[in-house]
N, C-alpha and C positions, 0 to 999 in steps of 0.2 A: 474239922474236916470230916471225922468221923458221923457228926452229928447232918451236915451238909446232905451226903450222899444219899441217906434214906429219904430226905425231902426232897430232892431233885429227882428220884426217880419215882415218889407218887407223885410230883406234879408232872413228870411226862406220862405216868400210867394214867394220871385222871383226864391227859389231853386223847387218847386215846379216843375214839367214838366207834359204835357199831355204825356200819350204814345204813342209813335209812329209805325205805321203799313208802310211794306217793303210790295208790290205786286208786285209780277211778274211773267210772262206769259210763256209758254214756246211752243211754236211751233211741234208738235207733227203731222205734215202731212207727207209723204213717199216724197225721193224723188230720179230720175232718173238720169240716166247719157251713153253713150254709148262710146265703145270702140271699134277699128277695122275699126270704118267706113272709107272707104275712101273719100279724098277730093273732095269736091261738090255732094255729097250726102244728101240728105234730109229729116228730122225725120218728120213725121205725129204722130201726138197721140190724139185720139179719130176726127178723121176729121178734126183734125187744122196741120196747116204747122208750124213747130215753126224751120222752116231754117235751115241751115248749122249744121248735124249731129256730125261734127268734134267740133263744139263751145262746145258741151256739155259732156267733159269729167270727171271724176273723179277730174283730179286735178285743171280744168278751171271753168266748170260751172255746176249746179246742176240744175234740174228742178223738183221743188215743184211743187208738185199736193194732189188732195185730195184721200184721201186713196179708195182703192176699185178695180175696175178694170178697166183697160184700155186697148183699142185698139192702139199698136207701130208698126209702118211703117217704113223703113227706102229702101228708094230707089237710086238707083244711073246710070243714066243716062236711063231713063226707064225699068231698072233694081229691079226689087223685091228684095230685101240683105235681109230682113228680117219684117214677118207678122206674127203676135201672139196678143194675149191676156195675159195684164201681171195684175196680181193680186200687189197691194202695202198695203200691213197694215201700221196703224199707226208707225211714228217712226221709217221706214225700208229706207234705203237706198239700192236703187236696181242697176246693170249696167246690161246694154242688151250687149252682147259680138257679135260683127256680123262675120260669119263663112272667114276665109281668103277662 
């Protein structure tokens, strides 16, 4: 019995757990995408070139940015297609449609 009692109580010390804490983050920025454009066309957004307007479609590729508002450019052979100020709130998934 004597020998009993220290193993009965490290097997309820060993049942014993800290609790445990789950973090996680979740991404809450807008993000953009354009359709229409034609090939070798190129998006500017706020005075950056971010390249080949066609890369960034809906079902290709998305471009996170921080919510608020931005200056979108999308030109195509010295061509204007499309200049506006786009508003993005948190959490909005936007596409720019450029006019055929």
């Amino acid at each position: 019995m004597k020998r009993l009692a220290p193993l009965v109580a490290m097997l309820a010390l060993a049942a014993c757990s800290y609790p445990t804490t789950t973090v996680s983050s979740v991404d809450t920025r807008p993000h953009l995408s354009v359709t229409g454009a034609p090939a070798g066309s190129v998006l500017t957004i706020d005075n950056i070139s971010m390249g080949d307007a066609t890369a960034y479609t809906p079902d290709k590729k998305l471009i996170t940015l921080d919510h608020g508002t931005h200056h979108v450019i999308v030109t195509s052979n010295g061509k204007t297609l499309y200049d506006n100020a786009v508003y993005l709130g948190n959490g909005a998934n936007s596409t720019i449609t450029i006019p055929q």
